[in-house]
N, C-alpha and C positions, 0 to 999 in steps of 0.2 A: 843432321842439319848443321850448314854453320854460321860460326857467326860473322857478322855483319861488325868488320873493324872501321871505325870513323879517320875520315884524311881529311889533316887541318891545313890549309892554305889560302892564306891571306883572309883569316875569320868565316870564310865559305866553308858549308859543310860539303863534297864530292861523293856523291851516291854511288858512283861506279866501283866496280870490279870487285864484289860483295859477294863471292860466290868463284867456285872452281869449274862450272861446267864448261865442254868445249864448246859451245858455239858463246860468243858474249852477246847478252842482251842489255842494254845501258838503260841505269833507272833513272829518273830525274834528278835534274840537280835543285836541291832549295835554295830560293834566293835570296831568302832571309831566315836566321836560326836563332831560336832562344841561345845565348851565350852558357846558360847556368847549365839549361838543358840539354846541352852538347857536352861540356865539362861534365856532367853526370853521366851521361852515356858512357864518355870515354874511358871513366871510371871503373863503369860498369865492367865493358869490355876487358879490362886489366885484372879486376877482384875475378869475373868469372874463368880466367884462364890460372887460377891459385886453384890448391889443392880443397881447401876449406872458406875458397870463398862466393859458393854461390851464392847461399844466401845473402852474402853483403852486395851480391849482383843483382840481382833480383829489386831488391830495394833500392838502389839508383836509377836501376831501367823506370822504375812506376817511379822513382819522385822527377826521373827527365819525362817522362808519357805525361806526367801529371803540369809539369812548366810547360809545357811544345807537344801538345796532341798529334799537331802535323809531321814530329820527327818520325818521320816511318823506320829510319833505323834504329830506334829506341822502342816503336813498336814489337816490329820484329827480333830483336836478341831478346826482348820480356817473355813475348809469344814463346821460342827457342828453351827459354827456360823452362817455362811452365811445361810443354810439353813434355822435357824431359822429365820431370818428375812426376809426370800422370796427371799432370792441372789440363786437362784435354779441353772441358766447356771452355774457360780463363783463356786460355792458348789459341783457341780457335776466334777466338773475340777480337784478341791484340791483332793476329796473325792477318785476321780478315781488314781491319784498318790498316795495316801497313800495306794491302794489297791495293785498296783503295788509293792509297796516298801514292804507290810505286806501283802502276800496273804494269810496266813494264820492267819491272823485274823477276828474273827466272827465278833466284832459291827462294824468293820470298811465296810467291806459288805453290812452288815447291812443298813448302813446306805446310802450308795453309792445306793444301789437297793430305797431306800426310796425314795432317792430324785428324781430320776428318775420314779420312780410313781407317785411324786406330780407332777413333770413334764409331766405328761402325755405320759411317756413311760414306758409304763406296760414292753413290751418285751424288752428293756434292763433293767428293773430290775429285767426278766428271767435272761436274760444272765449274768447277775454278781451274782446271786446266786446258780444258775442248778449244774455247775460245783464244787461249794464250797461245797454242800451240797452232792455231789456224792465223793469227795477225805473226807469231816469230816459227814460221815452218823448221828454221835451223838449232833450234831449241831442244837437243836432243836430251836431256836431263827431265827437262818437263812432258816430254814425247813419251820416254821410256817411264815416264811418273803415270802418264796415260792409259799406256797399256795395262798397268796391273789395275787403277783407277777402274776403265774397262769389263778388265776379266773378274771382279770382285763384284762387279753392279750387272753381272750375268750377261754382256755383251758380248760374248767369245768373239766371232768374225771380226766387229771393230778394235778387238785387243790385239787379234794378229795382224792386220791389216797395219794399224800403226806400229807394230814389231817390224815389219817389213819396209815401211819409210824410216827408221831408226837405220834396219841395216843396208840398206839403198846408200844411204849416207856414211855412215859406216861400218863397215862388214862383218868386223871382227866385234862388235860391240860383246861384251860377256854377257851385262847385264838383260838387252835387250834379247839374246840368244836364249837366255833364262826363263826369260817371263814368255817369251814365244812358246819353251816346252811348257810352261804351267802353262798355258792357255790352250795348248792339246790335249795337254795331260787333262782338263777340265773334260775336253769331249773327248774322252778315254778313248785315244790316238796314243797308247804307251809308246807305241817301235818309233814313233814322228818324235814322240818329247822325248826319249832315251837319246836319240841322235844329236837332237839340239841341244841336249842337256850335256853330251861328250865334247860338242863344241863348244859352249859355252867354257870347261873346263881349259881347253886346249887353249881358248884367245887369253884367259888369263886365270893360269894356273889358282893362284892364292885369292880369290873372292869369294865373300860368306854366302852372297847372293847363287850364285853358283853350285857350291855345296850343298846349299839349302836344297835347289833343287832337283839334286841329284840325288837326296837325300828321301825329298816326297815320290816322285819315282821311284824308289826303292821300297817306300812304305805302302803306295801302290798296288805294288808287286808284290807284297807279301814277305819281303827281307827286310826282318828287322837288324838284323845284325850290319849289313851293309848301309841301310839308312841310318842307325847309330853312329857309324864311323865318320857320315857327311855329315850329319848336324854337330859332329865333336868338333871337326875342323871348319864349319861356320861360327862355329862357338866360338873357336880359338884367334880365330879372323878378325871376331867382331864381337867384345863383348856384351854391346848392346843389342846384339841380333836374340830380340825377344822369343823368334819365331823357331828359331835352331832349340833355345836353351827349354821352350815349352813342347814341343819334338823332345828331345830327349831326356825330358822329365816323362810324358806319356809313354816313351818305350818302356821307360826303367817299372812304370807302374805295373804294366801289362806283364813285365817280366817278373815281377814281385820283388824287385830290387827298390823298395821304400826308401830304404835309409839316403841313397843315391839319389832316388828322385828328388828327395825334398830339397835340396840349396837349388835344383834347377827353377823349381815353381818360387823358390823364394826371391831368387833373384830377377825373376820376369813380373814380382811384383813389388820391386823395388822401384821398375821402370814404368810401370801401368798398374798403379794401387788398388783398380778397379775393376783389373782384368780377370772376367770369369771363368773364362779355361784354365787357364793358371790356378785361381781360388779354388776351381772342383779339382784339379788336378793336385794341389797342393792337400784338400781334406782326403784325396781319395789313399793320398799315400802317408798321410797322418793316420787315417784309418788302419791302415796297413801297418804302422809301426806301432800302434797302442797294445795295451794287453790289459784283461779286467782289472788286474792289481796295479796297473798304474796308465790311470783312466786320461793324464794328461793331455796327452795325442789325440783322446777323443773328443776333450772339451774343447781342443784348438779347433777341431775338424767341425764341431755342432756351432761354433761361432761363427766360422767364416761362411759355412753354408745360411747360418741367421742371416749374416750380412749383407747376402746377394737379395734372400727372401724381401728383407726390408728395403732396400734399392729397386727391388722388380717383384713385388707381390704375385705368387703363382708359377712362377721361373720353375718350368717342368724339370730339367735337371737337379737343379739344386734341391726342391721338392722330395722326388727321387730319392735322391742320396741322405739326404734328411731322415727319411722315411725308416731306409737298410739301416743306419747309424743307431738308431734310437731302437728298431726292432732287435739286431742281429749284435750289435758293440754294448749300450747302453741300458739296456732292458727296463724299457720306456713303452711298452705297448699301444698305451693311452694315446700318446703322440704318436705314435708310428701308426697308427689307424687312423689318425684323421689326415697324416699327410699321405698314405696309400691311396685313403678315398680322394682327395684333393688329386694327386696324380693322376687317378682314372679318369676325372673326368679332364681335365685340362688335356693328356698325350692322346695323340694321334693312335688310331685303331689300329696300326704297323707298328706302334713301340716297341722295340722289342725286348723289354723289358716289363711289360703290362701283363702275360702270364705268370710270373712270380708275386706279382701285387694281388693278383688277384688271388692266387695259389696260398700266399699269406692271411692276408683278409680271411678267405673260408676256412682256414687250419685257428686264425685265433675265433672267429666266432663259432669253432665247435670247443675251442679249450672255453671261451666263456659260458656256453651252456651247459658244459660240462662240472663248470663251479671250479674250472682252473684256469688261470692265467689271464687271471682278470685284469682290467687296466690297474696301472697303477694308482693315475688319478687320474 
């Protein structure tokens, strides 16, 4: 996302050119501004490009939101913030009044539909961009924001349909070459998304976007070693590409490379505090690094699964993994029997992890009528 820099001329605030996309969409100009709340902003904008000064950012954005509600450029860099640090519900609040106040503006869109993807609502980040991108057809930033919008809210046809008005307009686009293969690769068309995913490469070598995807095609396929190498150099591209750096934390798990995995989940939850792939992925490789005489690793791992349980009561994975920690790490029986039974009924009769729960359960309820390995408490 970025920010939104304020131009002072003759006490007007200038809404335009808030944003790097190629086609320009022009936001309203305000024709009246809080003074205090503009000097706060600008403020803002300056602390938040310091090394150590977001949070002094943060806090001028809400005390100018809080003088001038109507500054939608103070809306937007708050919203910007928050988001970056995982404040997603906060973010999506700001994000959506600055949308209101600048509708026609592209990053601000933009960025409102993002965060509501990371949030896990693919279909309102339809809905805040369907509309924008049908009144500014040349909007290709928001266009190609569409299509992933789209292919996450299980719309394939209309993800590729607007992949193809992206490259109608322009051809070479990476991005949009990208999310066209994810959106084959979805209706497992591997040979259509491997080609797209080669051109996406070739229109521009060094994008993380691009990597990425040449990366989940590879994982796919079954190659991890070659998916590893795409998500290093999306990682390296872009250190905030959450999505590479949580990719190659799950390879390294699978691989039994713990120690490796862990700064990758730590770091994807630096950017999204909340995030539960990351969080399972993070105890799964704490689990992995622990050992009975130094149980550390496993209490990080029994917290952070608490964590999700208390956020989302029932959360079959977390449940799960709960269960093995305390049966197989922890020897906790007691609990690992009632989160076994709890997972059987919550997962799906395809689990495929539901024979072992079950295979567990019947091995301790013959150690307990046996007058061994009784619960703990």
């Amino acid at each position: 996302m970025k920010w939104c820099r304020a131009s002072i001329l003759v006490g007007a605030l200038l809404g335009a050119g808030c944003g790097g996309s190629a086609s320009t969409v022009q936001a309203p100009t305000l024709a009246v501004v809080n003074a205090s709340a503009l000097s706060k902003m600008v403020r803002g904008v300056e602390a938040a490009q310091q090394p150590d000064g977001r949070k002094r950012a943060e806090s001028l954005f809400t005390e100018a939101v809080k003088a001038d509600p109507q500054l939608w450029e103070a809306q937007y860099n708050l919203g910007v913030l928050l988001a970056e640090r995982g404040e997603l519900e906060s973010a999506e609040r700001h994000l959506a009044g600055a949308v209101k106040l600048a509708p026609n503006a592209e990053d601000v869109v933009v960025a409102l539909a993002e965060v509501r993807r990371r949030a896990g609502d693919p279909k309102g980040a339809v809905k805040a961009l369907e509309g924008f991108v049908k009144s500014a057809p040349e909007a290709l930033t928001a266009r190609t924001a569409l299509v992933s919008a789209f292919r996450e809210a299980g719309r394939i046809p209309e993800a590729i349909e607007q992949a193809r008005q992206v490259l109608l307009r322009r051809s070479r686009d990476s991005n949009a070459l990208a999310e066209m293969a994810m959106s084959y690769l979805e209706q497992d068309e591997v040979d259509t998304a491997k080609l797209l995913s080669e051109e996406a490469l070739k229109a521009e070598p060094k994008t993380a976007t691009a990597e990425r995807t040449a990366a989940m095609i590879a994982l796919h396929q079954g190659d991890d070693a070659v998916a590893f190498h795409h998500f290093a150099k999306a990682s390296s591209l872009d250190s905030k590409d959450t999505t590479a750096r949580l990719n190659m934390g799950m390879v390294l798990v699978q691989a039994g490379v713990y120690d490796a995995a862990v700064p990758h989940f730590r770091a994807v939850l630096e950017v999204e505090p909340d995030g539960e792939e990351a969080t399972l992925g993070l105890a799964a490789a704490l689990r992995g690094q622990g050992a009975r005489d130094k149980t550390e690793s496993y209490r990080e791992a029994e917290s952070l699964l608490k964590g999700i349980l208390a956020r989302r009561p029932g959360h079959v994975a977390a449940t799960h993994n709960l269960a093995v920690l305390y049966a197989d790490f922890l020897d906790n029986p007691a609990d690992a029997k009632k989160l076994y039974t709890q997972f059987l009924k919550k997962s799906r009769e395809s689990h495929p992890a539901r024979p072992g729960a079950r295979a567990w359960l019947k091995t301790q309820a013959q150690r307990e009528a046996d007058g061994v390995g009784q619960p703990a408490r």
